[in-house]
C-alpha positions in Angstrom: 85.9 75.7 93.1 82.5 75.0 92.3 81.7 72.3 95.6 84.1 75.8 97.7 81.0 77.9 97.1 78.2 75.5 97.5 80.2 74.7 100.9 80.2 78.7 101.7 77.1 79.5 100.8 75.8 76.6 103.0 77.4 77.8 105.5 76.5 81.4 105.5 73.9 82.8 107.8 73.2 85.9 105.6 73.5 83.7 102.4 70.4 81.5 103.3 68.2 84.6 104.9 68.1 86.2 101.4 67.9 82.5 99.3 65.3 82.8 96.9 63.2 79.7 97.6 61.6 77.5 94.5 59.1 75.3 97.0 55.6 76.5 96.4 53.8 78.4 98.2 50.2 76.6 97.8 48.1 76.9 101.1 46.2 74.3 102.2 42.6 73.6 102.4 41.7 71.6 105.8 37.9 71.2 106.5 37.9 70.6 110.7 34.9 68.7 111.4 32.5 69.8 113.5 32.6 69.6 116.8 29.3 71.2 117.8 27.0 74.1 116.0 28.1 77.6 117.4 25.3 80.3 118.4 26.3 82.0 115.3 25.5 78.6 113.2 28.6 78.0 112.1 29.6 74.4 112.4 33.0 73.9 110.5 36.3 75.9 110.1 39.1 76.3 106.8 42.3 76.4 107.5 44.6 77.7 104.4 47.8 77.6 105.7 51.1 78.9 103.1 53.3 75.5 102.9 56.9 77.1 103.7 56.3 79.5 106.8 52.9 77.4 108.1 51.1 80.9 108.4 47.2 80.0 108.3 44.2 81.9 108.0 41.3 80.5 109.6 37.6 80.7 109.2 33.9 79.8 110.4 31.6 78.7 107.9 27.9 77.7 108.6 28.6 74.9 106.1 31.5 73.6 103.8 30.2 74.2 100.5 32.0 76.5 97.4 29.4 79.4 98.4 31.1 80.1 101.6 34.5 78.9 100.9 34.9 80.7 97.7 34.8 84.3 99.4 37.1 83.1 102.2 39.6 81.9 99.9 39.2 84.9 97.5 39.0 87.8 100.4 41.1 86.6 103.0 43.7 84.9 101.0 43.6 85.6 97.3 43.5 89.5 97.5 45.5 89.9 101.0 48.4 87.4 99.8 48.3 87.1 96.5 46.8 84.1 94.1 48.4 80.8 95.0 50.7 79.0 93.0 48.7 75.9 93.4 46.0 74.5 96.1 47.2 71.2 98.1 43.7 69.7 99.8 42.9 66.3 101.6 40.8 65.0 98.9 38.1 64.8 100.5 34.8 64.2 99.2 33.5 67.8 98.6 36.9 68.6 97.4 35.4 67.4 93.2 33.0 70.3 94.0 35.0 73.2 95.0 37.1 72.4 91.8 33.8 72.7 89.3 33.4 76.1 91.0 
């Protein structure tokens, strides 16, 4: 009976539209080099993206240190969204900082 339910519930369209998912829901932190220095002197731009639905919020920063992306993370994501479960990055190299911060 067990394997008749998992089978139905696969199945149902309804069923899977109100599944409570376990994935996380961590955004991502993506530093897009820069490409050239906007009037504005911005040069790079975060991407947080939320892993399951791939929604991202985006933003210019004059550089890519924790004093700019500490307020974009906190005021864009953090108090519109909620805090994250967990933060998935590229490792990269200022990546050690942001986590002292």
């Amino acid at each position: 009976m067990d394997k008749d339910v998992e089978q139905w519930v696969k199945h149902c369209e309804a069923c899977q539209r109100r599944k409570v998912r376990t994935e996380s829901t961590a955004p991502e932190l993506k530093p897009i080099t820069p490409a050239y220095l906007h009037k504005k002197g911005n040069r790079y731009v975060v991407v947080f993206m939320e892993y399951l639905s791939k929604w991202a919020v985006t933003a210019a920063l004059p550089s890519f240190d924790t004093d700019h992306i500490v307020p974009v993370l906190l005021y864009e994501v953090v108090l519109k969204f909620g805090v994250p479960a967990r933060l998935i990055t590229d490792n990269g190299f200022n990546n050690s900082i942001f986590l002292k911060q």
